[in-house]
MARDREN-185798 format. One line per 3 residues: number of its first residue (from 1); for each residue x, y, z of N, C-alpha, C. Coordinates in nm, 4 decimals, m for minus. Each point is the difference from the previous one (the first is absolute). Example, Ala and Ser with C-alpha at 12.3 -4.5 7.8 and 13.67 -1.06 7.14 Angstrom:
MARDREN-185798
1	1.3190 m0.5690 0.7800 m0.0890 0.1190 0.0000 0.0900 0.1200 0.0000 | m0.0350 0.1050 m0.0720 0.0820 0.1190 0.0060 m0.0770 0.1090 0.0730
end
This chain:
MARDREN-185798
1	10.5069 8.7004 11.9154 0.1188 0.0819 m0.0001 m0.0169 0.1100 0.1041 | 0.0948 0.0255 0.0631 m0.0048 0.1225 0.1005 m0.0188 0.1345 m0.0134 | m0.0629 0.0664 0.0107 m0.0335 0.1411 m0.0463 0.1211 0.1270 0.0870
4	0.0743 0.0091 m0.1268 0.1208 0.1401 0.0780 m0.0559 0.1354 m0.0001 | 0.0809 0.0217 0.1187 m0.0653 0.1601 0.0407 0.1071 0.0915 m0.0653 | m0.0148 0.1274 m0.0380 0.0856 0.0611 m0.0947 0.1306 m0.0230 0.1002
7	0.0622 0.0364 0.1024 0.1023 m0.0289 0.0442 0.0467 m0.1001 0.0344 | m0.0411 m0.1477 m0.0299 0.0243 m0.1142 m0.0491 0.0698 m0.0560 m0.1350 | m0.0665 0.0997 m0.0696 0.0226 m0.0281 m0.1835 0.1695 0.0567 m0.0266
10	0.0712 0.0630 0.0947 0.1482 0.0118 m0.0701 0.0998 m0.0722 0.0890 | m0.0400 m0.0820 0.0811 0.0629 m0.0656 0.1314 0.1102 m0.1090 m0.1067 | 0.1280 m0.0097 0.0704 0.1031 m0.0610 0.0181 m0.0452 m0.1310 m0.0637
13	m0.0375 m0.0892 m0.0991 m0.0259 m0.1750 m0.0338 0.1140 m0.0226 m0.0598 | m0.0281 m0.1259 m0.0296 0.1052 m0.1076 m0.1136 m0.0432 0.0216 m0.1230 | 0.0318 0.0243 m0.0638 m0.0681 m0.0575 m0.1770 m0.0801 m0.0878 0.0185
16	0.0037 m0.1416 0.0729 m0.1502 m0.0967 m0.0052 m0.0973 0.0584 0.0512 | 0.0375 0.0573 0.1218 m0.1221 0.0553 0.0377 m0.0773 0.1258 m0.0674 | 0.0927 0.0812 m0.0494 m0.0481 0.1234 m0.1006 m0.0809 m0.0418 m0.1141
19	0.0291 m0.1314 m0.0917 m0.0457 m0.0654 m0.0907 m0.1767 m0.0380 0.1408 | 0.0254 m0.1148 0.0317 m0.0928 m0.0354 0.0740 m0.1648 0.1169 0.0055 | 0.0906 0.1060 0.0682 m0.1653 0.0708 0.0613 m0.0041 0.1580 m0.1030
22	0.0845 m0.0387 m0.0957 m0.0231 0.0784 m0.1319 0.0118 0.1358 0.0241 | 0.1504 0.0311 0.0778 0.0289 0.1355 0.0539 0.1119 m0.0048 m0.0874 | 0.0746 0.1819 m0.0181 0.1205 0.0485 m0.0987 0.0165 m0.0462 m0.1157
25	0.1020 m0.0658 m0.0341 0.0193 0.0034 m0.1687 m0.1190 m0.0892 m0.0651 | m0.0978 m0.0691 0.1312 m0.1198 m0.1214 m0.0320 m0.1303 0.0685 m0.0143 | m0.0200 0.1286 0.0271 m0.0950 0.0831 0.0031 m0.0754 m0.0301 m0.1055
28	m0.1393 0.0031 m0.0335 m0.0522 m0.0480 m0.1105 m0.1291 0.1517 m0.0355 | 0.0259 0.0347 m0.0687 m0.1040 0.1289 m0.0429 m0.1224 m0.0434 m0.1077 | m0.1413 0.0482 0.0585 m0.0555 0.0074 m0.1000 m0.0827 0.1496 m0.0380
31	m0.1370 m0.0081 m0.0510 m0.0709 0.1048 m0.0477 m0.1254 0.0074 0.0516 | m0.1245 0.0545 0.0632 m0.1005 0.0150 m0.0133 m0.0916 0.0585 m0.0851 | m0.0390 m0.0474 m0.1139 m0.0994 0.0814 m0.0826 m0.1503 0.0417 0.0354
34	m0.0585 0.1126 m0.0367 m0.1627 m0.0205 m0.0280 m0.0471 0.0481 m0.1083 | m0.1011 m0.0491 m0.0480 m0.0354 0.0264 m0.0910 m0.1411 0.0012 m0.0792 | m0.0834 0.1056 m0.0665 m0.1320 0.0263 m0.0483 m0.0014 m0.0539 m0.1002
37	m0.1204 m0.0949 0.0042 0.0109 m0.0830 m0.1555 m0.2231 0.0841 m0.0534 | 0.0468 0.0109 m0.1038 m0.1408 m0.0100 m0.0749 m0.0800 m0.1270 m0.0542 | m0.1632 m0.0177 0.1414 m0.0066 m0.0844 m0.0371 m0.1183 m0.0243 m0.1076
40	0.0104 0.0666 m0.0978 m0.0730 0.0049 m0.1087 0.0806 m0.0206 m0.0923 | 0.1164 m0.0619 0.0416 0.0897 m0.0714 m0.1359 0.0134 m0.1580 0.1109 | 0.0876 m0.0204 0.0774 m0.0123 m0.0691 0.0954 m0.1117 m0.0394 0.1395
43	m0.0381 m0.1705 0.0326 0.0151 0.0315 0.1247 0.1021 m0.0203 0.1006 | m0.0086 0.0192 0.1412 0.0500 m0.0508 0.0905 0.0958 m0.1202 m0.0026 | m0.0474 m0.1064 m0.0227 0.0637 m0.1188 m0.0457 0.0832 0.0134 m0.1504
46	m0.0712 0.0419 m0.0727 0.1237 0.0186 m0.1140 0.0946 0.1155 m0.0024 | 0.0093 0.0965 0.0775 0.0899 0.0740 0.0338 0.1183 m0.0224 0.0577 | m0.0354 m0.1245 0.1514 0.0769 m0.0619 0.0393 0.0980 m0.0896 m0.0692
49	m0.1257 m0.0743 m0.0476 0.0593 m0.0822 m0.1070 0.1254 0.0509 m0.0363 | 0.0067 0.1327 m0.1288 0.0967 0.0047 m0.0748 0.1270 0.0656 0.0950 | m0.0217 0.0311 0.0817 0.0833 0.0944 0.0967 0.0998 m0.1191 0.0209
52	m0.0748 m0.1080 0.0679 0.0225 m0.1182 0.0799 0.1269 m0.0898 m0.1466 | m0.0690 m0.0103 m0.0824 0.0585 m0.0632 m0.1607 0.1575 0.0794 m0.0050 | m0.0075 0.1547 m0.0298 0.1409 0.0866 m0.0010 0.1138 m0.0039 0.1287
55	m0.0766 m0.0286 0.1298 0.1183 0.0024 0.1225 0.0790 m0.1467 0.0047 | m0.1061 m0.1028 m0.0338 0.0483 m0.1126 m0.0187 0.1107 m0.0188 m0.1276 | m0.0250 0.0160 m0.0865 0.0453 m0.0075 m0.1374 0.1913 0.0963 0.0207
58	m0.0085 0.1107 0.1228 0.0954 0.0324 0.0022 0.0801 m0.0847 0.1443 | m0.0349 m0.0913 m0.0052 0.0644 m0.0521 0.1436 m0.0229 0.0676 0.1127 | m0.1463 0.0580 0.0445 m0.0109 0.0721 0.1265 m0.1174 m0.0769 0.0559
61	m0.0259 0.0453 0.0676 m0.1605 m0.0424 0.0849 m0.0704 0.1368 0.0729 | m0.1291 0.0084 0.0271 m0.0982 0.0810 0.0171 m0.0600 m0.0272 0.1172 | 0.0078 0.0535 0.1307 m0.0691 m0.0093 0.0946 m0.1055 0.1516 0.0080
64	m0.1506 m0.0813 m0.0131 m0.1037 0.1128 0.0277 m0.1309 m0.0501 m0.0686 | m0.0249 0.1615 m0.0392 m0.1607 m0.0550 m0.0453 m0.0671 0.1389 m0.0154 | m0.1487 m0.0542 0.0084 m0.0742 0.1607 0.0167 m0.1637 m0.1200 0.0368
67	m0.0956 0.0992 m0.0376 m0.1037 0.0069 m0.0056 m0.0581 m0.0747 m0.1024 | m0.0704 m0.0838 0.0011 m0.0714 m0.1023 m0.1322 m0.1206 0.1290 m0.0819 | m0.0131 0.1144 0.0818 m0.1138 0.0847 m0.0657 0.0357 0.1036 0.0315
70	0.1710 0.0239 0.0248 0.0719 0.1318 m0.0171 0.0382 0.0106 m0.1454 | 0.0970 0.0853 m0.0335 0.0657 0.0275 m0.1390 0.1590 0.0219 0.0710 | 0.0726 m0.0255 0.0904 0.1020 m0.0076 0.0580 0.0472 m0.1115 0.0810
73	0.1521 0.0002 m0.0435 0.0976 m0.1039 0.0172 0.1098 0.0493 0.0845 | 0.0173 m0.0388 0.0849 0.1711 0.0592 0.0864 0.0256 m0.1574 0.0363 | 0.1746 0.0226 0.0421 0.0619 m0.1418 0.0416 0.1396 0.0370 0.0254
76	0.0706 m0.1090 m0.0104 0.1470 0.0150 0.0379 0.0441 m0.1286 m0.1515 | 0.1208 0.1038 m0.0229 0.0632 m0.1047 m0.1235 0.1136 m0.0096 0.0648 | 0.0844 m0.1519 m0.0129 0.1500 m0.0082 m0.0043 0.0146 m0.1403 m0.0737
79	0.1281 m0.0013 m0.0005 0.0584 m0.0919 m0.0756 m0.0568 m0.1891 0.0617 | m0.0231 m0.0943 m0.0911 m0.0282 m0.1027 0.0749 0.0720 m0.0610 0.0203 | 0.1696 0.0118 m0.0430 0.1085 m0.1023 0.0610 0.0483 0.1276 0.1092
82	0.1432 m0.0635 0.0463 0.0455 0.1371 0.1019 0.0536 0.1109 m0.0905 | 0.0283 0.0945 0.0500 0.0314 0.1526 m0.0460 m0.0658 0.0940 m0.0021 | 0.0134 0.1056 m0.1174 m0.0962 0.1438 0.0471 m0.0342 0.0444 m0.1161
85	m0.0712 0.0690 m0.0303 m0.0408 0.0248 m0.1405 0.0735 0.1066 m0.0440 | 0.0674 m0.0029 m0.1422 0.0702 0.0820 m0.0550 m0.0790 0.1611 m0.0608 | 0.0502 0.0398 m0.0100 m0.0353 0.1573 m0.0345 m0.0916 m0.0204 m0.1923
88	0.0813 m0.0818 m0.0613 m0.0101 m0.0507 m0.0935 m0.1925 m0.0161 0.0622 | 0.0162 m0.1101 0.0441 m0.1268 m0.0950 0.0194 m0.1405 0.1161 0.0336 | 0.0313 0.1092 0.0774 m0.0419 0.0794 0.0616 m0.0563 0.0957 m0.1484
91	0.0922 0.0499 m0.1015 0.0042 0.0707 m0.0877 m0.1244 m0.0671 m0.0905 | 0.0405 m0.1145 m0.0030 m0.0519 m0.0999 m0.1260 m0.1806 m0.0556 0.0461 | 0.0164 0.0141 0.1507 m0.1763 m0.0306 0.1023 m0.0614 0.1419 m0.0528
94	0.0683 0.1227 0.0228 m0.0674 0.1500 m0.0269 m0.0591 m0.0475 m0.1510 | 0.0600 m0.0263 m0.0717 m0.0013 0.0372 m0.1494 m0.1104 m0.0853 m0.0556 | 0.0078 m0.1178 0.0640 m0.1089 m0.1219 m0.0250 m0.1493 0.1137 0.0587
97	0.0127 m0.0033 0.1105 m0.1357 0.0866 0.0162 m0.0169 0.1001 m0.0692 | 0.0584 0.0889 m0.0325 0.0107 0.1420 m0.0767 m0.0934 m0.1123 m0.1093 | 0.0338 m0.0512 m0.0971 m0.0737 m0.0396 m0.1206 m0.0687 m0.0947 m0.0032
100	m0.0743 m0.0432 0.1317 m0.1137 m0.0393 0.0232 m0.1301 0.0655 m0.0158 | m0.0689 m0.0405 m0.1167 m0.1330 0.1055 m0.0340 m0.1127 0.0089 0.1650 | 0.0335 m0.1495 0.0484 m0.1297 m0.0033 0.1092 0.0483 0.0863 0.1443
103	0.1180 0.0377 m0.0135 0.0615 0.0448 0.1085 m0.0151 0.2061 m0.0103 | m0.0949 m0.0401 0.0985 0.0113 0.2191 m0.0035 0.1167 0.0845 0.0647 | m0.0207 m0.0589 0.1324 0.1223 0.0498 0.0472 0.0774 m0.0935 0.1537
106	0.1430 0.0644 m0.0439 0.0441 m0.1354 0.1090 0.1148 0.0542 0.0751 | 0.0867 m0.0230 0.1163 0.0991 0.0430 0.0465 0.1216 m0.1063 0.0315 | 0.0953 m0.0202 0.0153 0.1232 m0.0904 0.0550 0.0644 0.1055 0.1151
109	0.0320 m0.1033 0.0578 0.0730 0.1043 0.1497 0.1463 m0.0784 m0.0341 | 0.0589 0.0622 0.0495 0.1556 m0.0077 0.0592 0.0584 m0.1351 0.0660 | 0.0998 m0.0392 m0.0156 0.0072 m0.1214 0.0666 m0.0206 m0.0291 0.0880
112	m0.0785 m0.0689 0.0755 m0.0200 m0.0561 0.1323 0.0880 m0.1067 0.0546 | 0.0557 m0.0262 0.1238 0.0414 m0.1676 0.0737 m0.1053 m0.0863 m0.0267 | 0.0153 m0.1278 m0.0293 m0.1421 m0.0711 m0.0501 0.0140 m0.0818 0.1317
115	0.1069 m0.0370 0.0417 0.0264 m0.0708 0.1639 m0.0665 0.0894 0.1094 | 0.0632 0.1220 0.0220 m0.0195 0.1188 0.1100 m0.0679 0.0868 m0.0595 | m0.0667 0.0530 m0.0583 m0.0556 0.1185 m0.0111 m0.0785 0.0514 0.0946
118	0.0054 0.1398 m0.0022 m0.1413 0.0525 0.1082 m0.0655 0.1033 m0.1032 | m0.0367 m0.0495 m0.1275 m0.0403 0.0632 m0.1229 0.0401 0.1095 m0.0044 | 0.1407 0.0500 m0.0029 0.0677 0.1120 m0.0452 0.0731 m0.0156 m0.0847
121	0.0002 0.0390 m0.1057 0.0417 m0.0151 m0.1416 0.1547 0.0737 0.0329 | 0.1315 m0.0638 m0.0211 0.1615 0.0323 m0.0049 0.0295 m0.0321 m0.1319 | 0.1209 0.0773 m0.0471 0.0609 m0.0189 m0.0797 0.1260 m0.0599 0.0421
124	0.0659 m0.1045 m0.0932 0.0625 m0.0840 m0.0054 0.1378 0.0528 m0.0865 | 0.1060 0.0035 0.0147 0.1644 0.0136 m0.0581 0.0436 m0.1281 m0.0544
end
């Protein structure tokens, strides 16, 4: 796929083509999390594990990782069919970690372009 330069991204298309290279009403948003797990309840692999178990289970997918002999996880979440993740989804990812015993501490950023980003977190209308 072709990589747009910000003054590319509001240019004049068709609807096929807007659909196509996933610009305007096709825009697709996701989240970047990170996050401190304790690994004296968890390791590495089972941290993932369950992280990996909850994004799936909500229809998303997880691009990332960490360290096999870190205690930290960062990545990119979005949806695995097309679209963008709802505020809902966003609310309901916080809350899942919040009452995770193995999880110390963690952050979610702002929506990102999951097509274009230049990892600057926008908010979405």
């Amino acid at each position: 796929m072709k990589l747009l330069k910000p003054n590319e991204m509001n240019k004049l298309r068709s609807r096929r083509l807007r659909k196509k290279l996933r610009v305007g009403e096709f825009q697709e948003f996701g989240v970047t999390i990170d996050l401190t797990f304790n690994q004296t309840i968890l390791d590495f692999e089972q941290a993932l594990d369950q992280l990996l178990a909850y994004v799936e289970a909500q229809g998303c997918v997880f691009g990332g990782g960490g360290s096999m002999t870190g205690n930290q996880i960062s990545g990119f979440i979005c949806k695995s069919e097309r679209g963008t993740l709802t505020e809902t989804q966003i609310t309901e990812l916080k809350s899942w970690l919040q009452q995770m015993p193995w999880i110390t501490e963690f952050s979610v950023s702002g929506f990102i372009d999951a097509w274009y980003s230049d990892a600057s977190a926008m908010d979405i209308k």
